[in-house]
C-alpha positions in Angstrom: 88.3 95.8 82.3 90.7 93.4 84.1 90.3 90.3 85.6 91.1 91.8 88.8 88.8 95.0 88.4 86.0 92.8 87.2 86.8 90.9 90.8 87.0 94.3 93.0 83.8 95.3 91.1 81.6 92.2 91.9 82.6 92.2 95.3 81.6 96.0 95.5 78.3 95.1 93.8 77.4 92.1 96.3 78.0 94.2 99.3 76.3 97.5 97.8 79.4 99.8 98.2 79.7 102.9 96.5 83.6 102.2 96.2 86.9 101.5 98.6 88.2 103.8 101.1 91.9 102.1 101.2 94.1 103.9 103.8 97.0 102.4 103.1 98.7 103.1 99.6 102.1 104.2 99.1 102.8 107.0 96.6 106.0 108.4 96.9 109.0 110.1 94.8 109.9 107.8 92.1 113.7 107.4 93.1 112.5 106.4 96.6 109.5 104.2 95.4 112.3 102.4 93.2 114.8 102.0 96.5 111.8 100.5 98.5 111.0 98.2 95.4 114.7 97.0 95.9 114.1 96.2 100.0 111.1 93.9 98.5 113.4 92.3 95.9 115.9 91.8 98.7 113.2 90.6 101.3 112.9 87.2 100.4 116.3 86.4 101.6 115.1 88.0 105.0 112.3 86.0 105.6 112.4 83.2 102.9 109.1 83.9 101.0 109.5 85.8 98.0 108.0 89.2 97.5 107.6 90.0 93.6 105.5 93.5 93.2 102.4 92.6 91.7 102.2 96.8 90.5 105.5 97.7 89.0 104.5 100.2 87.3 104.5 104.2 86.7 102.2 106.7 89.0 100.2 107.8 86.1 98.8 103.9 85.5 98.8 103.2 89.8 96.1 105.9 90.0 94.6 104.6 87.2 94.1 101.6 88.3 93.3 102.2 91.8 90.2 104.4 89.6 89.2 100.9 87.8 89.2 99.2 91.0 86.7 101.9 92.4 88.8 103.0 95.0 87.6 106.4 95.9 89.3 107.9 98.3 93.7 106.5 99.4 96.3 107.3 100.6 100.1 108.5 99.4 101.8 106.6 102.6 105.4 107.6 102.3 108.6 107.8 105.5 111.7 108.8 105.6 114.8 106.7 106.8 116.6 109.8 108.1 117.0 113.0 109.2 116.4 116.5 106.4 113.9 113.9 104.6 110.2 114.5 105.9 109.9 118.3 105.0 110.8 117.7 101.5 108.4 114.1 101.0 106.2 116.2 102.7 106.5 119.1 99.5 106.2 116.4 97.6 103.1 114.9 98.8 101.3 117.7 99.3 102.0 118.4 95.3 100.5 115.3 94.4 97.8 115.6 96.4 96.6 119.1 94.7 96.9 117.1 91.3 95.5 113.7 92.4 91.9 114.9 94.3 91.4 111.5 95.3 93.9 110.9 97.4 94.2 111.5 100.9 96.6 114.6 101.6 99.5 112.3 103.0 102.0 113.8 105.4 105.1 111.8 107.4 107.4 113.0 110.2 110.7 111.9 111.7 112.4 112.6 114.9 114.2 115.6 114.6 114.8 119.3 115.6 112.1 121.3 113.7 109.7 118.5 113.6 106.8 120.2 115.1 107.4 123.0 112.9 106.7 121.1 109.5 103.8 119.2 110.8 102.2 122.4 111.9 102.8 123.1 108.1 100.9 120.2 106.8 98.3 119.9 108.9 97.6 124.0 107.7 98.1 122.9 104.4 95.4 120.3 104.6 97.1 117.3 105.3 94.2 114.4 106.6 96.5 111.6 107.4 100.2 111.0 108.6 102.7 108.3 108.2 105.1 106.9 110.8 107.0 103.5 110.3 109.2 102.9 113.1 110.7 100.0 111.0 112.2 101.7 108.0 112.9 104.8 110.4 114.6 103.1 113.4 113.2 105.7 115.9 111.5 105.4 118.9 107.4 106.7 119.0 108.7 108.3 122.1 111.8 110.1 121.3 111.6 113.7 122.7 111.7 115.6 119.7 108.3 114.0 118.3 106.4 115.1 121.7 105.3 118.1 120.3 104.2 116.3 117.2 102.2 113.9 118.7 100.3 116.2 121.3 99.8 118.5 117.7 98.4 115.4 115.9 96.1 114.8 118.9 94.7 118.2 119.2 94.1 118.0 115.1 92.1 114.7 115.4 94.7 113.8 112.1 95.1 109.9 112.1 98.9 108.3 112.4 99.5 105.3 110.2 102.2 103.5 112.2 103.9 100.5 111.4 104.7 99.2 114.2 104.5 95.6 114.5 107.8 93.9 113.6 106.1 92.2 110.1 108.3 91.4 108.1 111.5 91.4 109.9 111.6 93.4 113.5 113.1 96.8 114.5 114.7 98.1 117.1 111.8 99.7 118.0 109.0 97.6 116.5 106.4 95.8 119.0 103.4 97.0 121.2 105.7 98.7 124.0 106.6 101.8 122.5 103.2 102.7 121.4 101.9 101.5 124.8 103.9 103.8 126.5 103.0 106.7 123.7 99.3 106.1 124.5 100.1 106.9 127.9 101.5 110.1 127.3 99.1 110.9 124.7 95.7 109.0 125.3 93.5 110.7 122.5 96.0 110.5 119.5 94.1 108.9 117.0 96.8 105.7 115.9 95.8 104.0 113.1 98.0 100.8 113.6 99.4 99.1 110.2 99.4 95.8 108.9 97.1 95.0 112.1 100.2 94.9 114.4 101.5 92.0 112.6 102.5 89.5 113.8 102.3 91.2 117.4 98.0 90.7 116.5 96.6 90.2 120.2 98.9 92.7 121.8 97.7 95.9 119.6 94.1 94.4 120.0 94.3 95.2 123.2 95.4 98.3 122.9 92.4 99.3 120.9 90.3 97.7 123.5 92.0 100.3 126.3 91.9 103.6 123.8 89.3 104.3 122.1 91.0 106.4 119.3 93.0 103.5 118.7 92.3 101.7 114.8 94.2 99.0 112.6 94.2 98.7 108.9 94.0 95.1 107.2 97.1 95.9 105.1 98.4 92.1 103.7 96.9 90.7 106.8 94.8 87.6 106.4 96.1 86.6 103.1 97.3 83.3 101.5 100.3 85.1 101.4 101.2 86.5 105.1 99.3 83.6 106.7 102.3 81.5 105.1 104.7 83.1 107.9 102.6 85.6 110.2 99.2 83.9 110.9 96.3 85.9 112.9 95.5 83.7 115.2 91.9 82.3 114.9 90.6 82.8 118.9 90.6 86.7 117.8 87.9 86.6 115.5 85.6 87.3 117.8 87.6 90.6 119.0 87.9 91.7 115.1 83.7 91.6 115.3 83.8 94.0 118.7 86.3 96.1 116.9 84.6 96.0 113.4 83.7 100.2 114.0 87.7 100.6 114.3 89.3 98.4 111.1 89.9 100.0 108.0 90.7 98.6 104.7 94.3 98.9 103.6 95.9 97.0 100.6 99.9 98.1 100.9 99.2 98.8 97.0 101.1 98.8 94.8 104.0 96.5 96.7 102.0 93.4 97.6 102.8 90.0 95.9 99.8 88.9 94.6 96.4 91.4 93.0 94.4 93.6 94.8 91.8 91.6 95.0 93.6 89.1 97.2 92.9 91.7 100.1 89.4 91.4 100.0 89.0 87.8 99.5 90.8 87.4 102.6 88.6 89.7 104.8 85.6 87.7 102.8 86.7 84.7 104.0 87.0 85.8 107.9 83.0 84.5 107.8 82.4 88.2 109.5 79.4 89.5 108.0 78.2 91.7 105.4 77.2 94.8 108.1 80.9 94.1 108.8 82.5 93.7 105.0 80.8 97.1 104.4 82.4 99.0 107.4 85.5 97.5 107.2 85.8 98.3 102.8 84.4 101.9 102.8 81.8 103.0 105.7 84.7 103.5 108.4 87.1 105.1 106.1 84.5 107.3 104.9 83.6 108.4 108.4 87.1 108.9 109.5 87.9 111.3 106.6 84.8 112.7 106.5 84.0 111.8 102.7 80.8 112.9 100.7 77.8 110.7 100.9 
């Protein structure tokens, strides 16, 4: 056993978990996993910290390891940058979800004519979560063509991942406005909001205080490593406790800079509580997705 598994494994043990619910993995194609390995090798130019990928390495170990670490249940979080690209990541997916039983049917979506009609798809073939990073994909939440798909989604109950906040570098349509004005339209879609709306922390926070459907992931946030550039300020601690029902662990695995127990540490360190540890690592995942036990 690793260093790092031995880590995961005595932090698992001290809190009494059964294992990790980590919504927020990325499993994609490997000729698109290797052109977003290249964004992170280019990042560091973008935003002056280096971003080496702790987890280069082939699918067939990343599960593996993700097993070791006693991860029971993630996610294959995958997007499209354009047009004719969702259907087919969606084939995909959907593949390696039938041969990988732990993992979270993944689904993503773009803006574009026949939208609705492939999401109907994958929510009939079982897809549990969805992916939507307006970074990478440049769209707005609110375009026209994803109406459909977002009132579909709501109806369904099927959580969004949405990167939204403009962590690392900011998008044209990155920031808490957007999805503001999506909530509006659609009040009950169930947003899971990535990275914790980083660096934008306070603003989504609010947002999950006004919609109740509304959760954020812990993906990279409160780490050495993001706290370098993108802090969460301190005087929201007490907001994270309120919210503690509505966070979810997610790890950004395999494309973080540093091991996977890094994540954990961090939340550790937030001085938050056991009760909230648990919920935050596995009890509120499990609920969400409506896992065994």
């Amino acid at each position: 056993m690793s260093a790092t598994a031995e880590a995961v494994l005595a932090f698992r043990t001290r809190l009494g978990l059964p294992g990790l619910v980590d919504v927020h993995t990325h499993f994609m194609p490997e000729r698109v996993l290797a052109k977003v390995w290249e964004y992170f090798d280019a990042v560091g130019p973008l935003t002056g910290v280096e971003w080496p990928i702790t987890y280069r390495c082939e699918e067939e170990q990343r599960v593996a390891l993700l097993r070791e670490f006693g991860v029971r249940a993630f996610t294959a979080m995958l997007y499209p940058h354009k047009p004719a690209m969702a259907a087919w990541l969606n084939a995909w997916s959907a593949d390696f979800a039938a041969r990988t039983p732990d993992c979270l049917h993944t689904a993503t979506l773009f803006p574009e004519e026949g939208a609705a009609g492939y999401v109907r798809q994958a929510l009939e073939a079982g897809a549990r979560v969805f992916k939507a990073h307006l970074q990478v994909g440049g769209y707005d939440p609110n375009d026209d063509r994803l109406d459909a798909v977002w009132g579909l989604l709501a109806e369904a109950g099927t959580p969004t991942v949405i990167h939204c906040g403009s962590g690392p570098v900011p998008g044209k349509h990155t920031g808490p406005e957007p999805v503001a004005r999506l909530l509006a339209r659609h009040p009950r879609l169930p947003l899971v909001i990535a990275h914790m709306g980083m660096p934008e922390y306070a603003d989504f926070l609010d947002l999950a205080d006004r919609h109740p459907e509304v959760r954020l992931d812990t993906t990279m946030a409160f780490t050495d490593f993001s706290e370098q550039f993108s802090g969460f300020p301190r005087a929201e601690l007490g907001r994270l406790a309120d919210l503690g029902d509505r966070i979810l662990l997610g790890t950004d695995f395999p494309n973080i800079p540093y091991p996977y127990d890094g994540q954990l540490l961090a939340l550790e360190r937030l001085g938050l509580g056991d009760a909230w540890l648990r919920a935050v690592c596995h009890d509120n995942g499990a609920r969400l997705f409506g896992l065994p036990g």
